[in-house]
matplotlib code that plots the C-alpha trace (Angstrom):
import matplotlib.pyplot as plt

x = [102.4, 106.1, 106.0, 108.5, 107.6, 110.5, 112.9, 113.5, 114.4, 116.5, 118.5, 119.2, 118.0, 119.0, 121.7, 124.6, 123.8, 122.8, 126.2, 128.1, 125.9, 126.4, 130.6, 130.0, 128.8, 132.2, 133.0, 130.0, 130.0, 133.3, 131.1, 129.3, 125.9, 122.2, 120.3, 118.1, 114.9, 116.4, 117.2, 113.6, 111.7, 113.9, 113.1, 109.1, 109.2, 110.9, 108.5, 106.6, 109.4, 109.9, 106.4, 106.5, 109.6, 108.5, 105.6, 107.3, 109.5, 106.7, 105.7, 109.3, 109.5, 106.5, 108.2, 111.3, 109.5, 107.9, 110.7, 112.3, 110.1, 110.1, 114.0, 113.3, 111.2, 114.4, 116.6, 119.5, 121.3, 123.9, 120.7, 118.8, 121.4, 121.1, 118.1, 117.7, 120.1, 118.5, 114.8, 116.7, 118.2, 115.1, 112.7, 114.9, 115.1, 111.3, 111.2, 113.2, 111.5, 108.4, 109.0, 110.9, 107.6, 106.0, 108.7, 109.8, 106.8, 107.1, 110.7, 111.7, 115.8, 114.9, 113.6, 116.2, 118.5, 116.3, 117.1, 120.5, 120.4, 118.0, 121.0, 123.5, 121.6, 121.7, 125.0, 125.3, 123.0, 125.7, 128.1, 126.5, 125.2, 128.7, 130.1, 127.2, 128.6, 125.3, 125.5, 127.0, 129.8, 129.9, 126.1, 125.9, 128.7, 127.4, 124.3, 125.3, 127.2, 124.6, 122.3, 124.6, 125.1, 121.5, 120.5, 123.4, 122.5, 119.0, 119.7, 119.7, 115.9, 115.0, 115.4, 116.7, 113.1, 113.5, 110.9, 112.0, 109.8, 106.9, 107.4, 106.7, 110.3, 111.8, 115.7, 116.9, 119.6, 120.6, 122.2, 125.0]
y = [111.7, 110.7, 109.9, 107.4, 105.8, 105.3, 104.8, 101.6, 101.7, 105.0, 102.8, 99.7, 100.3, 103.3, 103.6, 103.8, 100.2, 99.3, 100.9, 98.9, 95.8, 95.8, 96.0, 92.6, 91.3, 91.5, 88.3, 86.2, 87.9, 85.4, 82.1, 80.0, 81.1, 79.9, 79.3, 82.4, 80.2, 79.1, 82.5, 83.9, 80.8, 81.5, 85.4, 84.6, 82.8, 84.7, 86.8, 84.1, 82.1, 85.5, 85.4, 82.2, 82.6, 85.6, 84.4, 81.2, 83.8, 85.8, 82.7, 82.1, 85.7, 84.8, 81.7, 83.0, 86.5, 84.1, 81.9, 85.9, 86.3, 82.7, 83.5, 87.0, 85.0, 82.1, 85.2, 83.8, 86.3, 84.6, 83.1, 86.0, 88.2, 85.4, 84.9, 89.3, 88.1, 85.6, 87.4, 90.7, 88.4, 86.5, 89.5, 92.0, 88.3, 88.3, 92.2, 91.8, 89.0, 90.0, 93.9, 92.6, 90.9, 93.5, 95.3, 91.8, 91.5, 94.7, 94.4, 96.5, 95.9, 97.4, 93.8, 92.3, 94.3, 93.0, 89.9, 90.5, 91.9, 88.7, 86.8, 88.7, 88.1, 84.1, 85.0, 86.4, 83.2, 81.2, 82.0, 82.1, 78.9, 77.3, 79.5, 77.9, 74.3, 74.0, 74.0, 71.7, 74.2, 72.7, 72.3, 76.0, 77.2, 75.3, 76.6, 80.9, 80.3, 78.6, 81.6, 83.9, 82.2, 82.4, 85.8, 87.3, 85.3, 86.9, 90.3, 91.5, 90.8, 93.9, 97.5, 100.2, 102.7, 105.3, 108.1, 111.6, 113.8, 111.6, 112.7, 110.8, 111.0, 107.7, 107.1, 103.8, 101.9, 98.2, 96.5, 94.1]
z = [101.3, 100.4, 96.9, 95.8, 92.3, 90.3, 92.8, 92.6, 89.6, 89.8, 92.1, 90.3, 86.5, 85.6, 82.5, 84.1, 85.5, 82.0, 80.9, 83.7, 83.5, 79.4, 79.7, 81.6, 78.1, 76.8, 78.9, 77.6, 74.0, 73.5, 74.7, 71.8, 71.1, 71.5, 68.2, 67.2, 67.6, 71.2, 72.5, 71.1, 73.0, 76.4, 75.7, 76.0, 79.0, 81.2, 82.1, 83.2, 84.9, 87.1, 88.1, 89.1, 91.0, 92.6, 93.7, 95.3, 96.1, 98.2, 99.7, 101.0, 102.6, 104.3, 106.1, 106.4, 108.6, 110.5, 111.5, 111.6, 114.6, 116.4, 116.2, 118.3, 120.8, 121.3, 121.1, 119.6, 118.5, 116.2, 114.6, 114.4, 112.2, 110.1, 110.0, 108.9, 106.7, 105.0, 105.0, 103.3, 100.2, 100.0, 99.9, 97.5, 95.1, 95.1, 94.7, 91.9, 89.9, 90.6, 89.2, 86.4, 85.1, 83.3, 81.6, 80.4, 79.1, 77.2, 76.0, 78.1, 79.7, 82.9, 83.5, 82.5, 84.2, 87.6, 86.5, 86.7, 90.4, 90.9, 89.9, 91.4, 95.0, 94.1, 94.3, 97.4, 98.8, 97.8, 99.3, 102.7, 102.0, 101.5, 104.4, 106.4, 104.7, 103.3, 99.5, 97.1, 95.7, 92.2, 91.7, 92.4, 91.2, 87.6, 88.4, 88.7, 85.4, 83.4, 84.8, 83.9, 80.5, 79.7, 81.1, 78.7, 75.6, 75.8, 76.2, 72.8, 72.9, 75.8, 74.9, 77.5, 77.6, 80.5, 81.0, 81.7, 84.1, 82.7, 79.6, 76.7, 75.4, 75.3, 74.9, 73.6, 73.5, 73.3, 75.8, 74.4]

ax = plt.figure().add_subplot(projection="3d")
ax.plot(x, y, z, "-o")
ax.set_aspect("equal")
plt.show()
C-alpha cells in the first residue's frame, strides 16, 4: 500500500511556503491593526468557521460532481471543462478548510497557512466568475481584501510545528 501521509502538507505547508507566505506580511504589517482582544476572539473561531465552511464546502463538491456528470451525459464540452474546473477549485477549497481545522485548533500555522491557499483559490474563483460576467467585481474584490486583511492580522496567534521522520523534534518559528 502507497503510503502518502504528509504529503499534503509537504506540498503546500512546508517552510519554504511559510517563508514565502510570511514575506507577503510585509504588505499588511503597514495596514492599521485589530485590537488585541479582537484578533484573539477572530483567532478562536476560525477553527470553527473552517469547519463549517468545509463542510458546506463538502456538500458543494457533491452537487457540483453531480452536475459534473449530467454535463458528461449533455456532452457539452465547453461546459464540461468548466464544469472540471469548477469541481477542482471547489474540492481543493474544502480540502483545505477542512484540514486546516485541527491544527487551527492546536496553534498550529500549518492551518493557517491552508487558510491561505483556501483564500488564494477564492481568488482564482473570482476571477472566472467575472470572466464568466458573473460576479459583482467590487463586492469581491472588497471581499479578497478584507479576507486577506484578516487572515494576516491573525497570524501571529499560529506557530510553524513540523515533524521530522516522526520524530518528536519540533522546530518553531513565527510567521509574521
Amino acid at each position: 500500500m502507497l503510503k502518502v501521509k504528509g504529503s499534503f502538507q509537504k506540498i503546500f505547508a512546508n517552510q519554504k511556503m511559510a517563508a514565502f507566505i510570511g514575506s507577503l506580511d510585509k504588505f499588511f504589517i503597514k495596514l492599521p491593526h485589530l485590537p488585541k482582544k479582537v484578533r484573539l476572539f477572530i483567532s478562536r473561531i476560525v477553527p470553527f468557521l473552517a469547519l463549517a465552511f468545509g463542510i458546506v464546502g463538502l456538500l458543494a463538491t457533491i452537487m457540483s460532481g453531480l452536475f459534473l456528470v449530467l454535463t458528461i451525459m449533455a456532452w457539452d464540452v465547453k461546459e464540461l471543462l468548466v464544469g472540471i474546473g469548477s469541481f477542482m477549485i471547489i474540492l481543493l477549497d474544502t480540502l483545505f478548510l477542512l484540514k486546516a481545522f485541527k491544527p487551527l485548533r492546536n496553534g498550529n500555522a500549518i492551518g493557517w497557512i491552508y487558510l491561505f491557499w483556501a483564500e488564494v483559490l477564492e481568488i482564482v474563483n473570482f476571477v472566472i466568475r467575472i470572466v464568466n460576467k458573473e460576479g459583482n467585481l467590487w463586492l469581491g474584490t472588497l471581499a479578497i481584501i478584507l479576507s486577506f486583511y484578516l487572515l494576516f492580522e491573525i497570524g501571529q496567534f499560529y506557530v510553524y510545528k513540523k515533524k521530522y521522520n516522526d520524530d518528536i523534534r519540533f522546530v518553531e518559528s513565527k510567521i509574521n
